[in-house]
N, C-alpha and C positions, 0 to 999 in steps of 0.2 A: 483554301480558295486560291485558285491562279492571281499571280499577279495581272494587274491592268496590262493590256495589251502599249506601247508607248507609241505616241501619238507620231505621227510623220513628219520627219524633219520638214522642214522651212526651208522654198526656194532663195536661191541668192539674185539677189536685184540686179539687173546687167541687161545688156539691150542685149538680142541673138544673133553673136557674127552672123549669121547667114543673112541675114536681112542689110539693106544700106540704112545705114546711121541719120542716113538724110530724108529718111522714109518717116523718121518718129512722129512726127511734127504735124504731118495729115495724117499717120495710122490715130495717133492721140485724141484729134478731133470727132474723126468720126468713132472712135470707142466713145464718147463722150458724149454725142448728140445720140450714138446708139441706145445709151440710158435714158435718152427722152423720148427714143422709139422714136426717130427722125434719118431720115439720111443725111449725110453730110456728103456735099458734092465738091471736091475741090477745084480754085479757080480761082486764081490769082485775082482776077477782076472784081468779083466779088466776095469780097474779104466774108470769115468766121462767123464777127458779130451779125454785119449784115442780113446773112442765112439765117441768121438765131432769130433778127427781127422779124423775119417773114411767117415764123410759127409763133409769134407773142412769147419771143424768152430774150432775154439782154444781156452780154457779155460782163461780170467782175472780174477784172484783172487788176492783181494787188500782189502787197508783197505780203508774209505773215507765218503763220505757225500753225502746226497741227492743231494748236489748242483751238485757232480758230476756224481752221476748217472743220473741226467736230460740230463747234458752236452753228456754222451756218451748214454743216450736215448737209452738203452739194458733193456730187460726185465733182472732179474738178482736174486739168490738165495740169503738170508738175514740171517744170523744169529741174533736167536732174545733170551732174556732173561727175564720172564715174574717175574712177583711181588715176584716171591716163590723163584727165585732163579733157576730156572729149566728154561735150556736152548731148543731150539727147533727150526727148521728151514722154511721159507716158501718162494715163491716167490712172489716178487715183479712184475707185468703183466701190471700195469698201472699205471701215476703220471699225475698228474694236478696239477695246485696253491695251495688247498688245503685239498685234497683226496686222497688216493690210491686205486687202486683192488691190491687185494694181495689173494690168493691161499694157503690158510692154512690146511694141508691136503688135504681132497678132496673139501672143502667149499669154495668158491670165497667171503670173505668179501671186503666193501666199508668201509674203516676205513678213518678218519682223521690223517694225518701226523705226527701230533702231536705225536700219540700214538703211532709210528714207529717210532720219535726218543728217546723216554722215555724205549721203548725197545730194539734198534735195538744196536750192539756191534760196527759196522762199517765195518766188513766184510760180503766182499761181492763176489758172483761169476757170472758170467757173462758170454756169450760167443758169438762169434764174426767168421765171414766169410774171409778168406784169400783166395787172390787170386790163382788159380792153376798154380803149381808148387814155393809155397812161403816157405822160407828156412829163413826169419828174413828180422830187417829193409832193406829197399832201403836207400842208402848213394850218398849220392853227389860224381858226378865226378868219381864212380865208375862205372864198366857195371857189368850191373845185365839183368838177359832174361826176368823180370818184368818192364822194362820200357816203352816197348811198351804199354802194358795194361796200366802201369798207366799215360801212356798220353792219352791214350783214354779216362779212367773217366773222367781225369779233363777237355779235351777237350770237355765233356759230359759234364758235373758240371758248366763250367765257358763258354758252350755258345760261342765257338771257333772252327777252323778246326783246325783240328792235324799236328802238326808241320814237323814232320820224322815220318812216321807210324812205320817203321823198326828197330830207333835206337835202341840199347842195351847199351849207355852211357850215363848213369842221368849228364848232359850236364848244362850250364849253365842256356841257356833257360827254361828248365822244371823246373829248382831249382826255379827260379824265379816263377813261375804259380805254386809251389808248395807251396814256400810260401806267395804270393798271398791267396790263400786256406785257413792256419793255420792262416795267421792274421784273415781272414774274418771270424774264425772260434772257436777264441778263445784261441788259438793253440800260443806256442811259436814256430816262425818265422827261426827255423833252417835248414830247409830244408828237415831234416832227415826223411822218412816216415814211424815210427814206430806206434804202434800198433793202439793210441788213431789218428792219422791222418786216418788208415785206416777204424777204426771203422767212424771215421765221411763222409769221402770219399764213404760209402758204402752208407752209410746214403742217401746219396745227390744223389747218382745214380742208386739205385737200391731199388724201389718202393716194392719188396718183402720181404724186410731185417723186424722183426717184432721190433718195437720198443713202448718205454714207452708213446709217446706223439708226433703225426703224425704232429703236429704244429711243433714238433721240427725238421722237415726234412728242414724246412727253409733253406738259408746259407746267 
């Protein structure tokens, strides 16, 4: 038998001299809003998030680690700082065990991890789908006009009929199947549905959301 043919080396992470350095920052964005099949229009006036709000999706910027961008499994813009000192930004499109696509300018490389955390600062932006007419967390035992929908996901998600199609009182029963959910999910078990339960709630019911690693849609 031939040997296995050997697999193709791995690009090196680097912005492309040919492009200006000070381009990253809106090529990054719209690679970004490009994965939710959006256009991104740049304009100082109206900022990023703003834009995200007008199609129902909300800006996370945070600091953190691959472990937890796996966890929230969001394609996400990366602040990076290469050997010179000279910072520059790109997005993050894909993750596996041990690879990334990442969108550096207009180039899509296949880098090793590695060399995204030897550069990467730890911030991160992201963004993420709320449900229509979403105004912040859902809290326990309060009424919110979001709790019909969100007994539907999870009556979606957890493979149940829906309890009260109607309520509008996060009740005791849905706290429970809520956190149900956040245990199953990695999630501290408060009940509370803010933003990282939504983002994985979306995850689990909604097959169009674009995410870093389609394995991760598990629950």
């Amino acid at each position: 038998l031939l040997p296995a043919p050997e697999p193709p080396p791995l690009d090196s992470l680097r912005w492309p001299k040919a492009q200006p350095v000070e381009e990253s920052l809106e090529l990054a964005y719209k690679s970004l809003f490009d994965q939710w099949g959006i256009s991104y229009l740049p304009d100082e006036s109206f900022h990023v998030c703003r834009q995200a709000e007008t199609n129902n999706l909300r800006c996370l910027e945070d600091l953190g680690s691959l472990n937890i961008l796996r966890h929230l499994n969001r394609p996400a813009v990366l602040k990076l700082v290469n050997e010179n000192g000279i910072e520059y930004y790109a997005s993050l499109i894909s993750l596996n065990d041990k690879t990334a696509f990442v969108q550096v300018g207009e180039v899509v490389l296949e880098v090793n991890i590695q060399d995204i955390k030897l550069q990467w600062s730890g911030n991160y932006m992201l963004l993420w789908k709320t449900p229509p007419g979403y105004e912040g967390d859902i809290i326990p035992s309060r009424q919110n006009t979001l709790v019909p929908w969100l007994e539907r996901q999870l009556a979606l998600v957890q493979k149940r009929r829906i309890e009260v199609p109607d309520n509008t009182v996060f009740n005791a029963e849905l706290i429970g199947h809520v956190k149900k959910f956040q245990l199953s999910n990695g999630l501290v078990p408060d009940g509370i549905v803010g933003t990282n339960t939504l983002i994985l709630l979306n995850t689990a019911a909604d097959n169009s959301i674009p995410v870093l690693n389609k394995d991760g849609r598990d629950t």
